[in-house]
C-alpha positions as CSV (number, residue, x, y, z in Angstrom):
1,X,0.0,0.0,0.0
2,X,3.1,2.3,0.6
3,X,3.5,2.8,-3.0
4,X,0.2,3.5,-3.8
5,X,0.3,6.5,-1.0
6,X,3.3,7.6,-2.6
7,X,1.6,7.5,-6.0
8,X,-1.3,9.6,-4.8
9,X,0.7,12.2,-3.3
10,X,3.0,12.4,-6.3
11,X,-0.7,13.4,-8.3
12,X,-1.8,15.8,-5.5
13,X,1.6,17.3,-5.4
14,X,0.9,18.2,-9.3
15,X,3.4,15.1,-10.8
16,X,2.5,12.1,-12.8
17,X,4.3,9.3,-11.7
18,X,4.1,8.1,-15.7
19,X,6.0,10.6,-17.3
20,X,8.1,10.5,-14.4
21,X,8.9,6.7,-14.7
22,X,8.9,7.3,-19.0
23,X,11.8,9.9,-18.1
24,X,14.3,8.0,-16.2
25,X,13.6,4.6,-18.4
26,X,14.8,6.9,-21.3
27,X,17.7,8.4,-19.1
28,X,19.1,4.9,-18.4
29,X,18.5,4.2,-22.1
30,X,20.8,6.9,-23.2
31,X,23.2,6.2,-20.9
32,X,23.5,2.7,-22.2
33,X,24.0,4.2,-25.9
34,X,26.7,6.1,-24.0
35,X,28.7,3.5,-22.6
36,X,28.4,1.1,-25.4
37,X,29.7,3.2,-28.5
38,X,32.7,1.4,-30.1
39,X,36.2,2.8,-29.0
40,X,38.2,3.8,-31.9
41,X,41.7,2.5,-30.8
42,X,44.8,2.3,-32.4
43,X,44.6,-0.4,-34.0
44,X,41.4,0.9,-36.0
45,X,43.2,4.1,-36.7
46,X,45.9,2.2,-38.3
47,X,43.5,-0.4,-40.1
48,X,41.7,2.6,-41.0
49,X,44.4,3.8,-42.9
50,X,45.8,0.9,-44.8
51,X,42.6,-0.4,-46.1
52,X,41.0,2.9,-47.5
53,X,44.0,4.8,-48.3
54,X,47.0,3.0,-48.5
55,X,46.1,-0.8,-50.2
56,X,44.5,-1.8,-53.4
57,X,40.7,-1.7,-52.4
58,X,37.7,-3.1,-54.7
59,X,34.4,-1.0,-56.0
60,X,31.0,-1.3,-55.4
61,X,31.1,-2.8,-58.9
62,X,34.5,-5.3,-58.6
63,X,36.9,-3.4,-60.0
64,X,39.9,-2.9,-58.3
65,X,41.0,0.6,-57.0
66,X,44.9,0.8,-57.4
67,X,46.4,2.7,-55.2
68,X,48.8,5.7,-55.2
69,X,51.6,3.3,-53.9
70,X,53.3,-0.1,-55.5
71,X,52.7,-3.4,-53.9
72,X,55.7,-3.6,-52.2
73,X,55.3,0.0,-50.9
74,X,51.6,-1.0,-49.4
75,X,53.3,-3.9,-47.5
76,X,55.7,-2.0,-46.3
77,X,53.7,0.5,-45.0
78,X,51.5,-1.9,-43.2
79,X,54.4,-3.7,-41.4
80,X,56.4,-0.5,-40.2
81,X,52.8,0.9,-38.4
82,X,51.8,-2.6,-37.4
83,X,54.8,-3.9,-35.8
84,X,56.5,-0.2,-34.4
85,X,53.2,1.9,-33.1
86,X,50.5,-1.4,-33.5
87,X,52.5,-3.2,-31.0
88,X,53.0,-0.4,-27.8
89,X,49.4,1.3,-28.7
90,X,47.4,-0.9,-30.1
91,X,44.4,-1.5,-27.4
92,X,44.8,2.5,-26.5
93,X,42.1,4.9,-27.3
94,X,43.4,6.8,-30.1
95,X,42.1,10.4,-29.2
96,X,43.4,9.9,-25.7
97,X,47.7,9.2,-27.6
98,X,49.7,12.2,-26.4
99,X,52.0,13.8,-27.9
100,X,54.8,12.1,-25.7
101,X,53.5,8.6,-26.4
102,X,54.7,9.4,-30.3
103,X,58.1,10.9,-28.9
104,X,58.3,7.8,-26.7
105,X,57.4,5.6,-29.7
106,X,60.2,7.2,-32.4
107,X,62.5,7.6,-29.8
108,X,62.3,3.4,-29.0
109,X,62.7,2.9,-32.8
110,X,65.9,5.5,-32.6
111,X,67.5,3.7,-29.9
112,X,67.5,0.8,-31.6
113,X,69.6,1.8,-34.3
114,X,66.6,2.5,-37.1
115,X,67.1,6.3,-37.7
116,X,65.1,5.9,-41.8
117,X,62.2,3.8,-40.2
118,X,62.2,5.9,-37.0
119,X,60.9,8.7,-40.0
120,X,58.9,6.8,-41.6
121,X,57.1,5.5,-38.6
122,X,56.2,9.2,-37.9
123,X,55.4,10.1,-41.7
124,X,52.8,7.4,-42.0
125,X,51.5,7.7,-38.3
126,X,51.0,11.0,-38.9
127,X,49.6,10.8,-42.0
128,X,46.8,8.1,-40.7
129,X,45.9,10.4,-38.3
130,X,45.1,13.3,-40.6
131,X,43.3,10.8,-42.5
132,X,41.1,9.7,-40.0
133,X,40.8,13.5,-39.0
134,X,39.9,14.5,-42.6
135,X,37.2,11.3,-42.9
136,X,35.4,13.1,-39.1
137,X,36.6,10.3,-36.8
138,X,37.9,13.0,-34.2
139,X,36.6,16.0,-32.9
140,X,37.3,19.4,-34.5
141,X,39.3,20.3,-31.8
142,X,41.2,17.4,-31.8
143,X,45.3,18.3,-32.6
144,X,47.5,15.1,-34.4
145,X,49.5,13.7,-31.3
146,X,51.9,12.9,-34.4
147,X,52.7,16.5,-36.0
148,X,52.8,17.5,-32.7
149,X,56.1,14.8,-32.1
150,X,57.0,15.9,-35.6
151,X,57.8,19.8,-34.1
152,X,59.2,18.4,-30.9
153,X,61.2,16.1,-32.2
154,X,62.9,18.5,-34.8
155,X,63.3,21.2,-32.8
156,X,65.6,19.0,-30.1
157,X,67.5,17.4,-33.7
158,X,68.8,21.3,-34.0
C-alpha cells in the first residue's frame, strides 16, 4: 500500500508518476547508448588507414581501386605501423595518444639503431591520423598527437 500512498501524493503534489517513470527509463536508455559506443583505438586508426587509403581496395562494382603506392610499398607501410606503433598502442584509445606517447614511440625505434624507419614510422603515423581527421573520426578540436612529435622532435635534432 506504501507505494500507492506515494503514487497519490506524487498526483496531488501536481506530478505524474508516468511521465516520471517514461523519463528516467529513457535516461538509463541513453546512458547505455553512451557507454556502449565502439572505441576507436589504435589499431582501427591504423587499419583505417591501410585499407581505405594505402592498399589496393575493390568498388562497389568489382573493380579494383589501385592505389597511389606499389605493392611492395603498401606492405611495407602496413608492417612499419603494425609492428612499431601497433604493438606499444594498439588496445589504447586513439584520441586519448599524447604527444609524448609518439616521442616515446620514435624515440624506441631510434635507440634501436633504425634512424630511416624511425621517420617513416612518424610520416605514415602521422599521415593516418590526418586521414582519419579528414574522414570526421575526431573532434574538431582534436590536434594530431603525431605533427605534434614531428615539431618536438625537430626542434631537439637542432
Amino acid at each position: 500500500m506504501t507505494k500507492l500512498h506515494e503514487l497519490k501524493n506524487a498526483r496531488r503534489e501536481g506530478r505524474c508518476p508516468s511521465t516520471e517513470r517514461k523519463a528516467e527509463k529513457q535516461q538509463r536508455l541513453d546512458e547505455n547508448k553512451i557507454s556502449q559506443e565502439p572505441i576507436f583505438t589504435v589499431k582501427d586508426l591504423i587499419e583505417l588507414y591501410l585499407t581505405q587509403r594505402i592498399e589496393d581496395r575493390k568498388s562497389n562494382d568489382g573493380k579494383i581501386i589501385p592505389s597511389a603506392r606499389k605493392r611492395k610499398g603498401q606492405s611495407e607501410v602496413r608492417r612499419t605501423l603494425q609492428n612499431d606503433a601497433g604493438e606499444k598502442l594498439r588496445h589504447r584509445v586513439a584520441s586519448q595518444i599524447t604527444r609524448k606517447d609518439v616521442v616515446d614511440l620514435v624515440m624506441g625505434v631510434i635507440e634501436r639503431g633504425a634512424n630511416v624507419q624511425a621517420g617513416n614510422l612518424l610520416k605514415e603515423f602521422s599521415s593516418a591520423y590526418e586521414f582519419a581527421i579528414g574522414l570526421g573520426y575526431f573532434d574538431d578540436s582534436f590536434a594530431n598527437p603525431a605533427l605534434l612529435a614531428k615539431s618536438s622532435l625537430s626542434q631537439t635534432k637542432n
